[in-house]
N, C-alpha and C positions, 0 to 999 in steps of 0.2 A: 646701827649695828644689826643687820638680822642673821650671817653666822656667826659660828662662837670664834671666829677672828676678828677681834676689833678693829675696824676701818676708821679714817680718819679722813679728814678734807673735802674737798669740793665734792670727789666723788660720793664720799659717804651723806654728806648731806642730800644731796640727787635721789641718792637710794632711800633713803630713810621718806625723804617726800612720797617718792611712789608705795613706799609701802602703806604708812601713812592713808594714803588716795584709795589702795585698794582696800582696807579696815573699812574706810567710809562706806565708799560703795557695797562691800558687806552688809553694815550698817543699813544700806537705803535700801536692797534687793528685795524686802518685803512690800516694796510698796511701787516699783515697777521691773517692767521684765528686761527691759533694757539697761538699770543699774546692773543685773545681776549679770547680763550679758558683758560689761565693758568690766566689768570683777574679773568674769571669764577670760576674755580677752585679755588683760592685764597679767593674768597667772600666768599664760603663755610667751608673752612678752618675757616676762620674768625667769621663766627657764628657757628663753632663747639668751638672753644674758648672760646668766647664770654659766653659760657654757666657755666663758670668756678665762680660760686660764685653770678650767678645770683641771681636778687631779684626781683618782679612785684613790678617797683615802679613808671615805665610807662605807666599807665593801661589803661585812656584814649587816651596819645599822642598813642598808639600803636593799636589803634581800626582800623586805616588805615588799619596797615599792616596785620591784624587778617581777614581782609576781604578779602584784596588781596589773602589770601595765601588757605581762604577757595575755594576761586574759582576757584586755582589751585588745590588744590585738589578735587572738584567738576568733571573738566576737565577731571583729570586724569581717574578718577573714572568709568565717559560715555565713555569716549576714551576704556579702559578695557574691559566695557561690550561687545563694539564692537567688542574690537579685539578677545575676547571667541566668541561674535555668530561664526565669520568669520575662526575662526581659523586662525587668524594672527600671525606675528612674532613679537614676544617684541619689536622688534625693530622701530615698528612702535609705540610705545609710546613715543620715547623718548624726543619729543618737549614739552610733557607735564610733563615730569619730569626732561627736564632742566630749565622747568619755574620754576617746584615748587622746586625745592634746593636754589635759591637765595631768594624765598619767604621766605622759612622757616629761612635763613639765617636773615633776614634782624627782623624777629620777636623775633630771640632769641637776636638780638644784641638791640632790641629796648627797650627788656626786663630790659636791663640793665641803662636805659634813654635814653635822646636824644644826638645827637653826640655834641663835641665841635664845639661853630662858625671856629675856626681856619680850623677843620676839613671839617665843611662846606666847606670852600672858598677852600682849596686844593682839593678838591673835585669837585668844580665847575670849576676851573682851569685847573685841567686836561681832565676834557670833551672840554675845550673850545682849549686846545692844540689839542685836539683831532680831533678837528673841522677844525682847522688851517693844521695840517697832513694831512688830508683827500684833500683838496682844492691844495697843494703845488703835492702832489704825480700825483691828477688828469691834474693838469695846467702842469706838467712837460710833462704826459704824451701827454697830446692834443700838448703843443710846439715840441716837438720833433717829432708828428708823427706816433706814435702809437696807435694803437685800445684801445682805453679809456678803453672800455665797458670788451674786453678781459684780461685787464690786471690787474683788481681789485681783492685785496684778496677774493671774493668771486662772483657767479651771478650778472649782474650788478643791476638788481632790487632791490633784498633786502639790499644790497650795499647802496644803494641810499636810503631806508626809514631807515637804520641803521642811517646814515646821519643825515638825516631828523630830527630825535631822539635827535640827537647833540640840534640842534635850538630849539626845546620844550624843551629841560632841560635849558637854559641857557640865551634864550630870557625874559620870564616873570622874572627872578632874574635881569637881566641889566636892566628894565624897572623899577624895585618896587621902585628905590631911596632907597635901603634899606644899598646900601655897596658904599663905594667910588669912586666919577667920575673915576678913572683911571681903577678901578674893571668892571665899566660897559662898557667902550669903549673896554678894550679888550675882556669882552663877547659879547658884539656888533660886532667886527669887527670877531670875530669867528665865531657867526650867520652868517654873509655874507659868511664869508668862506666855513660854513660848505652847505651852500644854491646854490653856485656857483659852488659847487662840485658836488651836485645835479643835476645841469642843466647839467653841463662836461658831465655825467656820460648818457647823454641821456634816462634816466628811466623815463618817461611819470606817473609811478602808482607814483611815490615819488614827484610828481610835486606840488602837491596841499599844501607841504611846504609854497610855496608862498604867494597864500590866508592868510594862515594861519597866518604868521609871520604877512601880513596887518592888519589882523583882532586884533594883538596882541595890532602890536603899535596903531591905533586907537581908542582902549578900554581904555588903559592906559593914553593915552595922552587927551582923552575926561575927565577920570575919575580926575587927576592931573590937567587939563586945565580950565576945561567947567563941571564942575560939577553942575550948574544950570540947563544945557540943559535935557531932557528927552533923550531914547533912541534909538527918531526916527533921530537924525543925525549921529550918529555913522550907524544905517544901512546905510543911504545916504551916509557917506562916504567910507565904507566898499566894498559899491554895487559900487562907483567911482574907488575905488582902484581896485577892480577885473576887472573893465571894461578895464581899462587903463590900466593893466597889459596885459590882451589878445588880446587888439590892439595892445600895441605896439610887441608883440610877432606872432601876425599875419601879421604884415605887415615889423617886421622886417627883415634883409635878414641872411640867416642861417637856421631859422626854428629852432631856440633854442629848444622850446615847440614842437614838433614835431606837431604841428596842422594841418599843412597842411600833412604831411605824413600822419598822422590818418584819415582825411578827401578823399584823395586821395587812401585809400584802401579799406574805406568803400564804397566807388562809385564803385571800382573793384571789389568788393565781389555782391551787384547789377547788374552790368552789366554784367560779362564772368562768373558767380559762381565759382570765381574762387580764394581758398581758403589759399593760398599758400604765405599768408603773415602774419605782427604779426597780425594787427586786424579781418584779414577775419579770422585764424586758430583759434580764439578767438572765434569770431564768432559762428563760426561750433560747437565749443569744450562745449559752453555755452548752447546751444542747445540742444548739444547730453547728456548733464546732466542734466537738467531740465526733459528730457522726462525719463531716466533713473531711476531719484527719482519719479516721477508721477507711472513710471511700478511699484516703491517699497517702498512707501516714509516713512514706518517704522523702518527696517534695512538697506534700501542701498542695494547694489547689492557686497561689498565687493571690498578692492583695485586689486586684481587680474580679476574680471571679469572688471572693469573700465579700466585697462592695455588694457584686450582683447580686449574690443570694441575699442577702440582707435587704435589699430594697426590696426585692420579690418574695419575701418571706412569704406562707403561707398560701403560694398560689399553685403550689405542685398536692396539695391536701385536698381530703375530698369535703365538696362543701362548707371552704371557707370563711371565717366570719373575718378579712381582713380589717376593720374597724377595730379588732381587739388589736392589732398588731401592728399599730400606726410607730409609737415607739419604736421597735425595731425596726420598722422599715425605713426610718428614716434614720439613723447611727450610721456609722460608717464602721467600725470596728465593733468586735464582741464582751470589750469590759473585763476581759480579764487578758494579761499582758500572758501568760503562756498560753494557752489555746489559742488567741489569736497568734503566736508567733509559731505555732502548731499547724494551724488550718493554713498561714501563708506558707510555710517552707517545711512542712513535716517536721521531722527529727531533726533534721539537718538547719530547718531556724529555730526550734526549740533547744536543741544542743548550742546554737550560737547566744541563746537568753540565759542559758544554766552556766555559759562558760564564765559571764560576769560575778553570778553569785558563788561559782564555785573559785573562781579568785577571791573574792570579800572572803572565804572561809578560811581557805588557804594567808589569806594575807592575815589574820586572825589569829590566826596559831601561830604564826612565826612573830607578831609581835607580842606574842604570850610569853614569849621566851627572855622578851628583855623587858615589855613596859605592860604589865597590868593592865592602867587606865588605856592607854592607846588602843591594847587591845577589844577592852568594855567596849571604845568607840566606836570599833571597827566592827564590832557583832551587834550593836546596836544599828549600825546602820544597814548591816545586811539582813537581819529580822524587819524593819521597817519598811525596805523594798522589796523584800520574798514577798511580805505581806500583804501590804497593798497594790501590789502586783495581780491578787489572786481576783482585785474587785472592779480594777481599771487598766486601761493599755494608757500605762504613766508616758510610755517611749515618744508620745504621739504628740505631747508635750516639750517644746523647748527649756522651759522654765523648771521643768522636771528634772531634766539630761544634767541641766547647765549646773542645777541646785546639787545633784548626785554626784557629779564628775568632783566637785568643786569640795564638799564634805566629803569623800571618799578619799582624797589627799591628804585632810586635817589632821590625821592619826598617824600618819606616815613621816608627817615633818614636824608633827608632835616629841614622838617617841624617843627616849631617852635609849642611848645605844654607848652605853658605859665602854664596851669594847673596840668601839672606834673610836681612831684617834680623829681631832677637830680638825676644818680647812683655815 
């Protein structure tokens, strides 16, 4: 059964296997990039199906995903124009239309009502195994020895906000008191998992996880707790939990947080200019695209002249010490997902990266209106791509797109929409 109209017989069985197949593969996506792709693919499958007898009789509950999906194709849309001025290769779309295939997917399936609770919880279940995967593969790796960072199915970055994604889908549902203490300790103890996998994974842009998760449970537990109080204790303790998190990360021994390494290379980028690590090449790269969109800040200067300058960095300077600036010369992008979509297409790719987040926000407030946790889900996940947005070009990423597109639905066919009627 995955709507709330009870199916029976051959068919139903059929259906329930694939859905079934696709939990799994859920289930496996932390540990290659091609599980998570055939998840991908299967979602799509599943709203080309889905269209079989369709009826709009989810007209409000599905306004979420009518926005989400405009914005994807918003996206695509500036993305395009871009790639005509520049003469680009299709290929550089493709982030924007692996987003929008799970959008449209998840519209044409909402079309038909909202899913079944059961299907909720296998649903929830398999991201929270997911999370559990993710923390067992990394712990293995760090115990035995090997380069964490090298051996994840994908970039350790996006890797790590894919992660991240786990904890925003799964935290606000363990907190709501809405499904059985045993339901919320094991998405509870999956949170952890999937958050420690984080930390394993030494990604600094996926860190702000943490924050986040505090900010979660002290909302939650003021609102269920202390409902009398106003809203000025929850920042006081909010502002305690962040404090006390990056003491004790600062003064702990390891450098989990990498703070002192971050700390330690921006004083090296000050004192030798010497650019030749992650944050000084950051640095540089931030720099050298800011003034790029200022020479052009309509169109951009195009991904091929952005290639160029990057490999040429520092040879238009007088008396350059290229040696310091071997890292950036060899990157192909600038590490940060809006400047670079700035220096390639001006305003006009920048507006096509903002259109995404500003659907996630938009899509956020209208499921505030019917489901809480849905909506927790859905702003968690868009603070964890604004974010780490700011430290990597995630887009560049298949495993990124595929992991985003894919959690960006979950809230959608989550959400509890009391005022439509079922298919």
């Amino acid at each position: 059964m995955i709507h709330s109209l009870p199916l029976s017989g051959h068919g139903s069985t059929i259906r329930s296997a694939a859905f079934s197949l696709l939990g799994l593969l859920v289930v496996m996506s932390p540990l290659h990039t091609k599980a998570l792709g055939i998840a991908w693919l299967g979602f799509f499958f599943w709203g080309i199906a889905s269209t079989a007898g369709a009826q709009r009789t989810a007209r409000n509950g599905n306004r979420a995903s009518i926005i989400w999906l405009g914005a994807c194709i918003t996206a695509l849309l500036l993305a395009g124009v871009c790639a005509l001025i520049w003469h680009e290769s299709s290929d550089i779309l493709n982030p924007q239309i692996r987003l929008l295939v799970p959008a449209l997917s998840a519209y044409l399936i909402l079309r038909k009502g909202n899913l079944a609770p059961q299907a909720r919880i296998y649903l929830m279940h398999a991201i929270a195994l997911a999370g559990i995967t993710a923390f067992i593969w990394t712990a293995y790796l760090s115990l035995s020895g090997q380069d964490v960072r090298s051996s994840l199915a994908s970039n350790a970055i996006p890797w790590a906000v894919a992660c991240s994604f786990y904890a925003c889908l799964l935290l606000p549902a363990a907190l709501a008191e809405q499904q059985s203490m045993l339901r919320r300790w094991l998405w509870l103890c999956a949170v952890a998992c999937a958050v420690i996998a984080v930390v394993l994974s030494q990604s600094l842009g996926a860190f702000l996880i943490i924050p986040w998760c505090a900010l979660l449970c002290i909302w939650f537990w003021h609102r269920h707790r202390v409902r009398s109080s106003g809203r000025l204790p929850i920042i006081a303790q909010l502002a305690s939990a962040i404090a006390l998190i990056l003491a004790s990360a600062w003064w702990a021994p390891g450098d989990l947080l990498k703070l002192h390494k971050t700390a330690q290379e921006i004083s090296e980028v000050r004192t030798t200019q010497n650019y030749n690590t992650s944050t000084g090449a950051r640095l540089y790269m931030w720099n050298l695209a800011w003034q790029g969109f200022q020479h052009s800040p309509w169109i951009g200067v195009g991904s091929a002249e952005r290639i160029r300058r990057l490999q040429h960095a520092g040879e238009d300077e007088a008396n350059p010490d290229l040696s310091k600036l071997a890292v950036v010369r060899g990157v192909g992008h600038v590490h940060n997902q809006y400047l670079n979509a700035a220096l390639d297409g001006g305003l006009l790719g920048l507006a096509s990266l903002l259109a995404l987040l500003i659907g996630l926000a938009m899509a956020t407030r209208r499921l505030a209106q019917t489901d809480q946790v849905a909506a927790w889900q859905m702003g968690g996940l868009l603070l964890m791509h604004a974010s780490a947005s700011m430290s990597n070009v995630n887009f560049l990423h298949n495993y990124y797109v595929m992991a985003l597109s894919l959690a960006a639905v979950v809230p959608l066919l989550g959400a509890h929409a009391p005022d439509s009627p079922p298919s």
